[in-house]
C-alpha positions, 0 to 999 in steps of 0.5 A: 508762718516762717516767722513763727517757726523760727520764732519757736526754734529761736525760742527752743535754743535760747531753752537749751542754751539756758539749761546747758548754762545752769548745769555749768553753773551747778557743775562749777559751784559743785565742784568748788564746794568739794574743794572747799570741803576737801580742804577743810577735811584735809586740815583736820586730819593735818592738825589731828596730831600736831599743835603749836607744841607737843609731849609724847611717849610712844613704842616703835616696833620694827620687823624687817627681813634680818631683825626686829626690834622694839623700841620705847621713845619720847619727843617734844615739838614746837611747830613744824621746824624743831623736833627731838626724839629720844630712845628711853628702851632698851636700856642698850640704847638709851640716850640715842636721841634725833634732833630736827631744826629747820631743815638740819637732822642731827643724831647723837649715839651715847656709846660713842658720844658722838653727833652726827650731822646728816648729810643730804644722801643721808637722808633717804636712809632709815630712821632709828632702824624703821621704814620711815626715812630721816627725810620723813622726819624733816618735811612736815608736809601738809596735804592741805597745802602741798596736794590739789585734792579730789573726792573719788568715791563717797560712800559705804564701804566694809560696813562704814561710811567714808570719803576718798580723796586722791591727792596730787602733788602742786607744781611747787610742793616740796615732796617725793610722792607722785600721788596719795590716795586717803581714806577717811571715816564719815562723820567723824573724818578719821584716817582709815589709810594713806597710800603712797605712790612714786612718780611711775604711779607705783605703790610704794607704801601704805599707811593704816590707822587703827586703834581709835582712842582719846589723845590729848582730849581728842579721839584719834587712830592711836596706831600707825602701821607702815607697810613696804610695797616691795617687801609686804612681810615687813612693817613699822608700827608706831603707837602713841601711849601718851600726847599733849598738845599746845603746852609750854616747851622751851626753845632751849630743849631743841639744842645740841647741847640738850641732846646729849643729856639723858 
């Protein structure tokens, strides 16, 4: 009879020891399909606006506390390390243009015709006049490779449904935020917002994407609106009027000589 009892009590733990190794199990496969997923996603949205090269036009509008200024550019790319950017309005500072090469930041002024090399305390300073920063416009991060994600929420929210990932910064990652939090519209994942927190977990900035047309043959948020935490009145909104992706572009065009010319 004692026999039997352990026997049963013997059975019922290899049971339950059998189940607690499957809900591991489950628990692990799930949780490397949602890092695979979230992986995947966070590339799309990374390569929304980028490919090998890159013609745009746009208009920048900037409202601070002491002015605001409306400004119509163009700029060209190839890859991630090189860069240009040119005022075309107001004619008053037309020719002002910004070039990007690696990790170097030059910016030409047509009054004076001078160039300048930014300096590294430079570089938190604010690029042509708007919240985004000379830093913004030399690392081009990719939240795919520079962040560990994790879906937060999944669902139904403001009548769409959407995925919610917060993101923290790898060890290695080459960046100043302490986290972001990304929203993302299903099916199509398109951006709905970016947040970025300090390294105290403070709101610093928001992001939202707004304005959903077809760019460069692709549907994409057509305006970037950033928001200051500590100054909520003021923003900077950029809007693509134009984006070609993946066209021939010379490496010459990324020159200092080339930056003058107007």
């Amino acid at each position: 009879m004692h026999r039997f009892c352990n026997f049963g009590l013997l059975l019922k733990a290899h049971i339950i020891l059998l189940v607690f190794i499957l809900i591991i199990s489950n628990s692990v496969f799930a949780a490397n399909d949602n890092s695979d997923r979230a992986k995947i996603i966070l590339r799309q949205i990374d390569d929304l606006w980028r490919g090998e090269s890159s013609y745009g036009r746009f208009t920048m509008r900037v409202k601070t506390q002491h002015y605001t200024r409306t400004l119509q550019m163009e700029g060209w790319s190839k890859g991630t390390e090189k860069t240009l950017m040119r005022i075309l309005k107001p004619l008053k500072e037309k020719g002002t243009a910004t070039l990007k090469s690696n990790d170097t930041i030059y910016s030409y002024l047509p009054k004076t015709d001078r160039t300048i090399r930014l300096t590294s305390g430079m570089m938190m300073g604010s690029w042509m006049g708007s919240h985004f920063t000379n830093d913004d416009l030399v690392k081009e991060s990719r939240m795919e490779e520079d962040y560990v994600p994790r879906i937060s929420f999944e669902g139904k929210r403001d009548g769409k449904q959407v995925i919610l990932f917060e993101l923290k910064p790898k060890p290695d990652a080459a960046v100043v935020w302490g986290k972001m939090e990304l929203m993302v519209t299903l099916p199509d994942y398109l951006p709905v917002y970016e947040k970025f927190y300090d390294e105290d977990q403070n709101l610093a900035r928001t992001i939202v994407f707004e304005k959903i047309k077809t760019l460069s043959g692709k549907l994409r948020p057509s305006v970037m609106r950033l928001t200051p935490a500590d100054k909520p009145d003021e923003y900077t909104v950029f809007i693509y009027e134009k984006l070609q992706l993946n066209i021939p572009v010379k490496d010459s065009l990324f020159s200092l000589s080339n930056l003058k010319r107007y």
